[in-house]
C-alpha positions as CSV (number, residue, x, y, z in Angstrom):
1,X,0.0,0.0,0.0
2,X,1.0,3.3,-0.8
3,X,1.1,5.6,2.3
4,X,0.8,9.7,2.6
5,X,4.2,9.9,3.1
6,X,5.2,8.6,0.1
7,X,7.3,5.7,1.3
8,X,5.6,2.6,-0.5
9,X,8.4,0.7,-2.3
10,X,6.2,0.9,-5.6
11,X,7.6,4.2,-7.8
12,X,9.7,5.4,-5.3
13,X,12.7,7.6,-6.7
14,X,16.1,6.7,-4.8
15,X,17.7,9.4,-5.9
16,X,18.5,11.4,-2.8
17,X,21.4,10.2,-0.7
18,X,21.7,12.9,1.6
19,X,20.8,12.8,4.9
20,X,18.4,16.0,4.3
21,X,17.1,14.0,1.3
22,X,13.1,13.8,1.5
23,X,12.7,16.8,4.5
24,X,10.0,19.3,4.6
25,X,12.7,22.3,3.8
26,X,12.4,23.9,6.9
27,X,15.5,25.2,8.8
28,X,16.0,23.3,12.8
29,X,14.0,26.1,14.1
30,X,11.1,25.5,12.0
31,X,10.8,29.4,11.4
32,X,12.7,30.5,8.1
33,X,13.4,29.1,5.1
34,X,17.1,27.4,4.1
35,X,15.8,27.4,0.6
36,X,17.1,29.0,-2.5
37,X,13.8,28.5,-3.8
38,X,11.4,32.4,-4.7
39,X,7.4,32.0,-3.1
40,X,6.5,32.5,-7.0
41,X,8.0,29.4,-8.3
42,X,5.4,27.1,-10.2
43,X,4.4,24.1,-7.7
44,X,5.2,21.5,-10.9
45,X,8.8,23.2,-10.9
46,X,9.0,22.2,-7.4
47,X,7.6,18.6,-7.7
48,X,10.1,17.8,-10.6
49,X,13.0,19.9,-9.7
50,X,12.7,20.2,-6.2
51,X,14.7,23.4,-4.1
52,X,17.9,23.7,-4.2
53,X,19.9,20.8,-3.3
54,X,17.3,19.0,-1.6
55,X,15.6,16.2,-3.1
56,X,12.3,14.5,-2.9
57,X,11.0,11.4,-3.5
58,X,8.7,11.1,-6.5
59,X,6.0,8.5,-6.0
60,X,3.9,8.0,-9.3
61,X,0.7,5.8,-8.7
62,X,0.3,2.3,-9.9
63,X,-3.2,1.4,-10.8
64,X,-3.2,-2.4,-9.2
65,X,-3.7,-5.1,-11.1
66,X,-6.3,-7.9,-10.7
67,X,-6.6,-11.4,-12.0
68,X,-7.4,-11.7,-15.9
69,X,-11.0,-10.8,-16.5
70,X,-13.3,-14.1,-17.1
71,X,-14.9,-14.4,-21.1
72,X,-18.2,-13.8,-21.2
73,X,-19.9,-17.8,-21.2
74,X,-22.8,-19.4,-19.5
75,X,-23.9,-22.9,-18.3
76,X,-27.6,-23.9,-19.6
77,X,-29.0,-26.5,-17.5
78,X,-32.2,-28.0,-18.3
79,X,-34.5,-29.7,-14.5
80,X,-37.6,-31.0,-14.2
81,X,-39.1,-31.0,-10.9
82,X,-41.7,-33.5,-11.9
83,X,-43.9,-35.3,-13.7
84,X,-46.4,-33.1,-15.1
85,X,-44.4,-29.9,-13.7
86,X,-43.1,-27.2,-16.1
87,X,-39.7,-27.8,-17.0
88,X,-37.2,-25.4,-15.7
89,X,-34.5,-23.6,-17.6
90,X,-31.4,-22.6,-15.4
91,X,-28.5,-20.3,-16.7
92,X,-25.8,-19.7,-14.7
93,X,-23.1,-17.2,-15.2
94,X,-19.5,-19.1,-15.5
95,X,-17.6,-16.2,-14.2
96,X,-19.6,-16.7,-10.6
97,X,-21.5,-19.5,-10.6
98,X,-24.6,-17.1,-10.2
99,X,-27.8,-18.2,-11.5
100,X,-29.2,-15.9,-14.4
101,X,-32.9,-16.7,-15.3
102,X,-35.1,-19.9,-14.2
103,X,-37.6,-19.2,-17.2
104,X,-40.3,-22.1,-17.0
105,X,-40.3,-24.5,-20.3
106,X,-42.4,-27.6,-21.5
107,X,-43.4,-30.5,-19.3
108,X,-41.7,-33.8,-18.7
109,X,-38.7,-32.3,-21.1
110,X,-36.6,-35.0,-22.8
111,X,-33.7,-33.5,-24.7
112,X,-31.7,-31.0,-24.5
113,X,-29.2,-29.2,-26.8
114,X,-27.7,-25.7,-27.5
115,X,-26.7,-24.7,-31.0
116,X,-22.8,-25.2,-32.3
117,X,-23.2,-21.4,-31.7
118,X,-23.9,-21.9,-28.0
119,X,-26.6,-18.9,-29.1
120,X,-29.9,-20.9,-29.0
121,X,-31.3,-23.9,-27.3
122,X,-33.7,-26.6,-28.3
123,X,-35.8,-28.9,-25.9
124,X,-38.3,-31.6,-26.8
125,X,-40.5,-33.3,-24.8
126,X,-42.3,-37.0,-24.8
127,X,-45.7,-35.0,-25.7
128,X,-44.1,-34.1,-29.1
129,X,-43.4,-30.3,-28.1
130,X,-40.1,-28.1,-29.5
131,X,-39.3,-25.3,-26.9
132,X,-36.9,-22.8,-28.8
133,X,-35.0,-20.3,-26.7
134,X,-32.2,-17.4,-27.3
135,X,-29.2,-17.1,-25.0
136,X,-28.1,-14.2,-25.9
137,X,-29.4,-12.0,-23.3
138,X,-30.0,-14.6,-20.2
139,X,-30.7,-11.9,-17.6
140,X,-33.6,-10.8,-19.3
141,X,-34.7,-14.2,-20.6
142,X,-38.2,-14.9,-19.6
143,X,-40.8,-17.8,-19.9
144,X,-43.1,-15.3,-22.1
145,X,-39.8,-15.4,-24.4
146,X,-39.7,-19.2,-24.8
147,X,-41.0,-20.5,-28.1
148,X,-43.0,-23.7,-28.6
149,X,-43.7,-25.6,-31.8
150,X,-46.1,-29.0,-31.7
151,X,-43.9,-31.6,-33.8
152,X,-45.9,-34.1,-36.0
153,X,-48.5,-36.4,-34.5
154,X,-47.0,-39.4,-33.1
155,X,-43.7,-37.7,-33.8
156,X,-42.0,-39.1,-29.8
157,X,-38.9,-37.1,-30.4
158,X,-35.5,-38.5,-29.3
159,X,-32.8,-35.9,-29.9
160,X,-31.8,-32.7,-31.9
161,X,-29.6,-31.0,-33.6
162,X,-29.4,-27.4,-35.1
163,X,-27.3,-26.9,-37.3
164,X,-26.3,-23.7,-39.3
165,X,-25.9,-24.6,-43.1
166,X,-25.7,-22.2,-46.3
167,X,-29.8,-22.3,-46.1
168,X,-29.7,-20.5,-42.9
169,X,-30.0,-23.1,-39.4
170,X,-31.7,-25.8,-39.9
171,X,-33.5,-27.8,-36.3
172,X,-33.1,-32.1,-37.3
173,X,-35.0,-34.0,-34.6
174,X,-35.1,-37.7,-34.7
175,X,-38.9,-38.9,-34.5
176,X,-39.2,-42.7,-33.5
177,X,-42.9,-42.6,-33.6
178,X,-42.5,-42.1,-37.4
179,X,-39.3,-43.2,-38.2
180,X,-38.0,-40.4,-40.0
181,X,-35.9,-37.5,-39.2
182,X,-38.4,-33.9,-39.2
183,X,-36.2,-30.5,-41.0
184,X,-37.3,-27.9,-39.7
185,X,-36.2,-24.4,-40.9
186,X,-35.2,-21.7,-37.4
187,X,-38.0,-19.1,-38.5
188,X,-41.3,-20.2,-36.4
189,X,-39.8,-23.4,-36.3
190,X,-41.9,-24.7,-39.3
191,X,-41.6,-28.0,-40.7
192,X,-38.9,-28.2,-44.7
193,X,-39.4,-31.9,-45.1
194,X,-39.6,-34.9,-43.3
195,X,-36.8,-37.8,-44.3
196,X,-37.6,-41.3,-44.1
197,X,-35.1,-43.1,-43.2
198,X,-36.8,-46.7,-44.1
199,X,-39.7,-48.4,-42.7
200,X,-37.5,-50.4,-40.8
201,X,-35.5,-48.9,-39.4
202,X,-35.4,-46.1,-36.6
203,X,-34.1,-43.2,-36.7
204,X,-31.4,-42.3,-33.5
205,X,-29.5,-39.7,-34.3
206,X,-28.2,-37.1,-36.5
207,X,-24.3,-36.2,-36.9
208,X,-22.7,-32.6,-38.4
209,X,-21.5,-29.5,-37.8
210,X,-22.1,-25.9,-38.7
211,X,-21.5,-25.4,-42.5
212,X,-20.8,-29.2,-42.9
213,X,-21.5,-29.9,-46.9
214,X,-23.9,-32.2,-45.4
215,X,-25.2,-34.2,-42.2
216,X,-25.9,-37.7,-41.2
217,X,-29.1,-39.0,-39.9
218,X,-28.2,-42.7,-38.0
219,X,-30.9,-44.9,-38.0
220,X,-30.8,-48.5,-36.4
221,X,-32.0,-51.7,-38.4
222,X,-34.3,-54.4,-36.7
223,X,-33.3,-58.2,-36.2
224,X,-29.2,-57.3,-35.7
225,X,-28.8,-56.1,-39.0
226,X,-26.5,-53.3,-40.1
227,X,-27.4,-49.8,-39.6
228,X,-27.5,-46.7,-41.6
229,X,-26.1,-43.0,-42.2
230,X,-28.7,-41.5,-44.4
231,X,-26.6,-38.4,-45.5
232,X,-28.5,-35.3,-46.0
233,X,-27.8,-32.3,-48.3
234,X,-27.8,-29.3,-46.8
235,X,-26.3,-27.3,-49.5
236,X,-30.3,-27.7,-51.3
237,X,-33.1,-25.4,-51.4
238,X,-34.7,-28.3,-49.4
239,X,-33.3,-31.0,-47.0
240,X,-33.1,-34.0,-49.0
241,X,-31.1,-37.6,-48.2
242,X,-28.6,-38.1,-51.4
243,X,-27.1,-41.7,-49.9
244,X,-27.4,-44.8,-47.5
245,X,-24.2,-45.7,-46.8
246,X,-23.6,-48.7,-44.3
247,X,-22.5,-48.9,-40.7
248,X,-22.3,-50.9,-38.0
249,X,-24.8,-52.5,-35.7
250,X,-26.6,-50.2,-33.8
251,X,-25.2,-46.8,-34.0
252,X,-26.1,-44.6,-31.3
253,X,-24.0,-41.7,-31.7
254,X,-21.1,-39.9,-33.8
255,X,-19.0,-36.5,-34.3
256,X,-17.4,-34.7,-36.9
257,X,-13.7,-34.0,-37.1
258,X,-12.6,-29.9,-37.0
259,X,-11.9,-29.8,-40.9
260,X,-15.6,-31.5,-41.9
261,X,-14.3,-34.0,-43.6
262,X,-14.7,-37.1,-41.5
263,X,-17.8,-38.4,-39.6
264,X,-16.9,-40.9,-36.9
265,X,-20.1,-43.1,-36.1
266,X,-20.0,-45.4,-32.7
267,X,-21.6,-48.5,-32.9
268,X,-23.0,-50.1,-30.2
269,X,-23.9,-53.2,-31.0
270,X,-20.9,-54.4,-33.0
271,X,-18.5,-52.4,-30.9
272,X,-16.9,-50.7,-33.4
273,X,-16.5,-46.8,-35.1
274,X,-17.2,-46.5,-39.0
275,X,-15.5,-43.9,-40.8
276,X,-17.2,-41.6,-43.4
277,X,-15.7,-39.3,-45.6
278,X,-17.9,-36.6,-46.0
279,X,-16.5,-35.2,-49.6
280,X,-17.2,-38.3,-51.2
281,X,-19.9,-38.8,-49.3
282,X,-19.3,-42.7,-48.3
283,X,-16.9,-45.3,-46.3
284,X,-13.5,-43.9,-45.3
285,X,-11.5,-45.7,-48.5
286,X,-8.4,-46.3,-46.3
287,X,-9.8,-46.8,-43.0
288,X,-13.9,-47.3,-43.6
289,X,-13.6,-49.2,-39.7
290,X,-11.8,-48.9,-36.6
291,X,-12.6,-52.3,-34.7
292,X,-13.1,-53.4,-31.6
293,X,-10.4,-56.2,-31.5
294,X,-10.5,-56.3,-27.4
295,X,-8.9,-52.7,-27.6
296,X,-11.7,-50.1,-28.0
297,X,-14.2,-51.6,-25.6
298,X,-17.7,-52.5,-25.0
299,X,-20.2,-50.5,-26.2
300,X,-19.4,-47.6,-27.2
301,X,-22.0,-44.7,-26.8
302,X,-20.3,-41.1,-26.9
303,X,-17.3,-39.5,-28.2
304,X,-15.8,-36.1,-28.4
305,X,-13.0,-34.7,-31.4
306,X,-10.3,-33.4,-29.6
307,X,-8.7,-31.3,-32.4
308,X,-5.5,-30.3,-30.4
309,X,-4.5,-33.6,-30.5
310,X,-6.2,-35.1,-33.8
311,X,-7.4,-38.0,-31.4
312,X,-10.9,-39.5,-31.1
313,X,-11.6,-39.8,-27.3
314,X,-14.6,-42.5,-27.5
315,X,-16.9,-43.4,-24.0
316,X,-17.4,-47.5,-23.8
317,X,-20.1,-48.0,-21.5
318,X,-19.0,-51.5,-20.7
319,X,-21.4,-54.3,-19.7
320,X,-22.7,-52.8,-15.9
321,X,-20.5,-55.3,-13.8
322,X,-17.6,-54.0,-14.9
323,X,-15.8,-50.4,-15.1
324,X,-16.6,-49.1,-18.7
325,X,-13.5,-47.2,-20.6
326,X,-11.9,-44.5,-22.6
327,X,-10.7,-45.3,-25.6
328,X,-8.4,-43.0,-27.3
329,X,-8.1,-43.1,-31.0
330,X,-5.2,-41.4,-33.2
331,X,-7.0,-39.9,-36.0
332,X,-4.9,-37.7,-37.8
333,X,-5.1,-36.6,-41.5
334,X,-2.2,-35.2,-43.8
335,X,-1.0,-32.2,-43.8
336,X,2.5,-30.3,-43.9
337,X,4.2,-31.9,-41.0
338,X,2.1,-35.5,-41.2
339,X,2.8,-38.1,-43.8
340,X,-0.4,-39.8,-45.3
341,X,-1.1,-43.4,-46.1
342,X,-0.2,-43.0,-49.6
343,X,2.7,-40.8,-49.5
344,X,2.4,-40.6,-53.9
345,X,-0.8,-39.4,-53.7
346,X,-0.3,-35.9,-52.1
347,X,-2.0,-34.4,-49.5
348,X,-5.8,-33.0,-50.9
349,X,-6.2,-30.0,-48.6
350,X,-10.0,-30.2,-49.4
351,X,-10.2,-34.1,-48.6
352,X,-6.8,-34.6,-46.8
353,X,-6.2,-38.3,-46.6
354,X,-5.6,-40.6,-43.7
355,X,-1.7,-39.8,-42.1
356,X,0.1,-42.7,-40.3
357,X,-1.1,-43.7,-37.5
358,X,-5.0,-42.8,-38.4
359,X,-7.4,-45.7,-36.0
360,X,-5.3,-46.8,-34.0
361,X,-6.2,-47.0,-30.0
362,X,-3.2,-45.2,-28.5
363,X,-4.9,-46.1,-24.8
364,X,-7.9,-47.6,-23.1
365,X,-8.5,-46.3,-19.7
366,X,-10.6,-47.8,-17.3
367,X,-13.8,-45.3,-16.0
368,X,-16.9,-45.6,-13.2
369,X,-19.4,-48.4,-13.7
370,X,-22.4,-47.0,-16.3
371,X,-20.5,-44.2,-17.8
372,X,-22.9,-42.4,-19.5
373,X,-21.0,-38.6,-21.4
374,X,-17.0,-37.6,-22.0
375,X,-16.4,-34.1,-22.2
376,X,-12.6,-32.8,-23.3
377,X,-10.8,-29.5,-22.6
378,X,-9.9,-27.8,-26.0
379,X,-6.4,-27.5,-25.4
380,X,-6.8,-31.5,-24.8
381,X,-5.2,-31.7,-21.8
382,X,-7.8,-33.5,-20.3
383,X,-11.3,-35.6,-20.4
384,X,-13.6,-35.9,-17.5
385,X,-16.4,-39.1,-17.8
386,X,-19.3,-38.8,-16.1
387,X,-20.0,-42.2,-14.0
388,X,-23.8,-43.1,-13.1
389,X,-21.9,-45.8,-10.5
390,X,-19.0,-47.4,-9.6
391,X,-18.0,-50.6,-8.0
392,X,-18.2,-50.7,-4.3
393,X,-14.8,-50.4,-3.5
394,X,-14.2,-47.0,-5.4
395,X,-16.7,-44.3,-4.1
396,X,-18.7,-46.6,-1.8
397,X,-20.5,-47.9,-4.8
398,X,-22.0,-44.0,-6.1
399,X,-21.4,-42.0,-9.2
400,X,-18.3,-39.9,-10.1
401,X,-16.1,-38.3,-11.8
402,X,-13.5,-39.3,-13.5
403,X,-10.4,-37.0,-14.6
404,X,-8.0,-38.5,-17.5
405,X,-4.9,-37.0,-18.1
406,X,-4.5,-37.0,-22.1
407,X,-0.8,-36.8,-21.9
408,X,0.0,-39.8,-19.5
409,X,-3.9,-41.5,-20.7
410,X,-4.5,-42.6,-17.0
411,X,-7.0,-41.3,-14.3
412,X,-5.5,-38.4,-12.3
413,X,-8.4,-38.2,-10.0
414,X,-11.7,-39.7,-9.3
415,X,-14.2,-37.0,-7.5
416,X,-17.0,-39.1,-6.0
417,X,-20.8,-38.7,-5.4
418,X,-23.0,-39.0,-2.6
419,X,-26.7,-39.5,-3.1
420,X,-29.9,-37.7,-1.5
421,X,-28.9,-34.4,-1.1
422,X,-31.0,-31.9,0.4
423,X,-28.6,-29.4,2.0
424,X,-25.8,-27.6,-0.4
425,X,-23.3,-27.6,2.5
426,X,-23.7,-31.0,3.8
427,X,-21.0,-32.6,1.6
428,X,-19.3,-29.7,-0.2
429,X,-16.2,-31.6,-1.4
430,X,-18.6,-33.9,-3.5
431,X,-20.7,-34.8,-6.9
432,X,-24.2,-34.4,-5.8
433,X,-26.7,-37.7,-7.1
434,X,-25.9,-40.1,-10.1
435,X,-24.2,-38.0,-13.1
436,X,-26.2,-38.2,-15.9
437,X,-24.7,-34.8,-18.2
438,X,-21.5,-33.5,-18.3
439,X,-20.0,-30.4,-19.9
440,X,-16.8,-28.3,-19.7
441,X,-15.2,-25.4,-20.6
442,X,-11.6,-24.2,-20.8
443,X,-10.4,-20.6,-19.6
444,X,-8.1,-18.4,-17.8
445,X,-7.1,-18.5,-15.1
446,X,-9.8,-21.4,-14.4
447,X,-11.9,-22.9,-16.5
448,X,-15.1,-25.2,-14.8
449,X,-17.0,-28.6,-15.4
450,X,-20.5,-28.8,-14.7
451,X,-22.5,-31.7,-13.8
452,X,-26.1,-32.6,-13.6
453,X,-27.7,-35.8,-11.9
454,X,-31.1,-37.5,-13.0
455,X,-32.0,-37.9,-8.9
456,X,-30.4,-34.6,-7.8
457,X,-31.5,-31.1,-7.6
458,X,-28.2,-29.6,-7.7
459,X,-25.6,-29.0,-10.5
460,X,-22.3,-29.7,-9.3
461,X,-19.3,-27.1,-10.8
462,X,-16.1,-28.1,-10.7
463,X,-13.0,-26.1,-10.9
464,X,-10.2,-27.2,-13.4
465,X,-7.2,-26.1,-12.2
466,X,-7.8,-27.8,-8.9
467,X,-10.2,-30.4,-10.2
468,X,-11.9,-30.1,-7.3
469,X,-15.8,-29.4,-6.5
470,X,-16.1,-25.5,-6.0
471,X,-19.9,-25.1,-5.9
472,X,-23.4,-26.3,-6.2
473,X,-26.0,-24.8,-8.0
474,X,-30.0,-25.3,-7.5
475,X,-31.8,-26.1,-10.7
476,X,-34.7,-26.6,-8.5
477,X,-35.6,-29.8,-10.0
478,X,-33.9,-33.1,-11.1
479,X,-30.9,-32.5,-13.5
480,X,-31.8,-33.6,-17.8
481,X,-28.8,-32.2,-19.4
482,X,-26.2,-29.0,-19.2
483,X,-24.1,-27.3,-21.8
484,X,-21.8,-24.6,-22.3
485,X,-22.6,-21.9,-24.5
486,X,-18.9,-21.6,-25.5
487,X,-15.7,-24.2,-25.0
């Protein structure tokens, strides 16, 4: 601190050497002047020069500096306090865990999902019902702003994804009551076309990106047989499915790689990730598979493109006796530095082929019992799995937590959960319920993971640079899904 005197160490000049350095200028009596110095001299002149031989100290002020501001981001958490109830909405404000808005939405909500923006949000409910929401300006979102659209009859909606395309955002929501995927274009929502994606099969899930050339709508096949990805143009006036191209046995989920030009599809049922490549719109030619082979696990359900590290990072959820896994799958593509599997063929920057290395499982680290999301840090210096249970010598049997280290690919820490939680202080230190979402976001100097639980009220937020529990927040009914509306 800087005092009147003058004599904080901060901008202190130490000039003056002589004993009489710094003094007032008065003689010992205290009643005449021992300065060469006129009355009429300018009182800058004196600051700067000071009188005669006597010097002063100069103290210029420091403004103090604080920690680095936190970006402007938000967690969007979706509750539902019961059957019948109003769905709630919950955004809270990363930079102090503080809770925005609790705008009221749809009943019995079912899915949940943000834009690749992180500017709107989409939520569907068993009735058939599309609640359609900006984020833009959370403080003053209210439930008079929420937007709802009645799907098809019969529709019983699964999932959703919006996706912005060079016909403006287009809102893809599985319907297994019809088995076909509904288009719907972002103004109203109002219905562009509904795809069929075969009268036997049921549609589970459709994988892109924002500006992707076009999208894939996963459908599952009855009696074991293959599944499909029933690609759809989204380049046309209209949304309209240009090819069936083959997968595995019940696909369930997939991701995009950064570039667009892959389209990594898990398969359940065979255990096992097929490969598109979206330019030529069909089977990866060099590597249209990456098998299971007793490396990549059971079950696979959700995966995440780490881009940092051109490496798939792909959730097994095992068989419920035993811990499921992490696989981690090298995936890069060629480029200036990275040879590709063809080394005569060039390096296409507009379809870059498979480099060395491309499907194969670099690690497979063991998670919590039931491991239902993975969520990666952008910089890819970690993955955190959300565990609906564990075996009951690791966290007494309850959820967690798990933290993989995507350097050493091993668990650095395993935060655990403790069920029936009524007071926020009872058990600060730990995950509240059985994880059921998880979602995280990198930033300086801390960035956070949130966590919602299908039998808890309260969101758990968890601090990275500690990777320890920081806060719970009330969401005032029983967690469905969070996300971040920026990574």
């Amino acid at each position: 601190m800087q005092s009147a005197a003058g004599t904080s160490e901060a901008g202190v000049s130490r000039a003056a050497t002589s004993p009489t350095a710094g003094k007032r200028g008065f003689a010992a009596s205290g009643s005449t002047w021992r300065t060469a110095c006129t009355a009429s001299a300018a009182s800058l002149a004196i600051l700067l020069a000071g009188c005669g031989n006597t010097y002063r100290p100069v103290v210029s002020a420091i403004n103090p500096v604080g920690p680095a501001s936190q970006p402007t981001k938000y967690a969007v958490a979706v509750s539902n306090p019961g059957t019948g109830l109003a769905g709630l909405l919950t955004i809270v404000d990363f930079s102090g865990d503080t809770t925005l808005s609790t705008p009221s939405i749809l009943p019995n909500p079912s899915y949940f999902t943000l834009n690749p923006g992180g500017t709107t949000g989409y939520v569907v409910n068993t009735s058939g019902a599309l609640d359609t929401f900006a984020v833009s300006n959370p403080t003053g979102l209210r439930t008079n702003d929420i937007g709802q659209t009645t799907l098809l009859a019969g529709a019983n909606p699964v999932n959703i994804s919006a996706l912005a395309g060079s016909q403006g955002t287009v809102i893809y929501i599985s319907q297994t009551g019809r088995q076909s995927v509904a288009a719907l274009g972002s103004a109203g929502p109002s219905l562009l076309q509904e795809l069929s994606v075969g009268a036997a099969n049921t549609p589970v899930y459709v994988v892109g990106n924002d500006n992707s050339p076009r999208v894939y709508a996963l459908s599952s096949a009855a009696g074991g047989a293959n599944g499909l990805a029933s690609a759809i143009e989204t380049t046309t006036s209209l949304p309209t499915i240009s090819a069936q191209i083959p997968v595995g046995n019940n696909p369930v989920y997939g991701v995009t790689s950064a570039d667009l030009t892959r389209a990594f599809i898990l398969n359940k049922g065979s255990g096992t990730v097929s490969v598109i490549n979206v330019p030529t719109n069909a089977l990866d030619a060099t590597t249209p598979t990456i098998p299971a082979t007793g490396t990549l696990g059971v079950n696979p359900i959700w995966a995440e493109y780490v881009p940092t590290l051109s490496e798939l990072v792909v959730l097994n959820a095992g068989n419920g006796a035993t811990p499921g896994t992490l696989s981690i799958i090298s995936v890069p593509q060629c480029n200036s530095v990275t040879v590709n599997t063809t080394p005569t063929s060039g390096c296409n920057p507009l379809n870059p082929a498979d480099a060395q290395g491309f499907g194969s499982v670099i690690a497979t680290v063991p998670v919590g019992l039931n491991p239902v999301m993975v969520s990666a840090l952008r910089d890819g210096s970690r993955a955190y799995v959300a565990n609906a249970a564990n075996v009951s010598s690791v966290c007494a049997g309850q959820g967690s937590v798990s933290v993989i280290n995507l350097s050493t690919n091993t668990v650095s820490s395993t935060l655990c959960g403790v069920p029936n939680v009524t007071d926020p202080n009872a058990s600060p230190t730990n995950i509240y319920g059985h994880p059921n979402s998880i979602a995280v976001t990198l930033a300086s100097p801390t960035g956070k993971v949130y966590v919602t639980s299908g039998d808890s009220n309260y969101m758990t937020v968890i601090r990275t640079d500690t990777d320890a529990v920081s806060a719970h927040v009330n969401l005032q009914g029983t967690g469905l899904r969070v996300m971040m509306t920026a990574p």
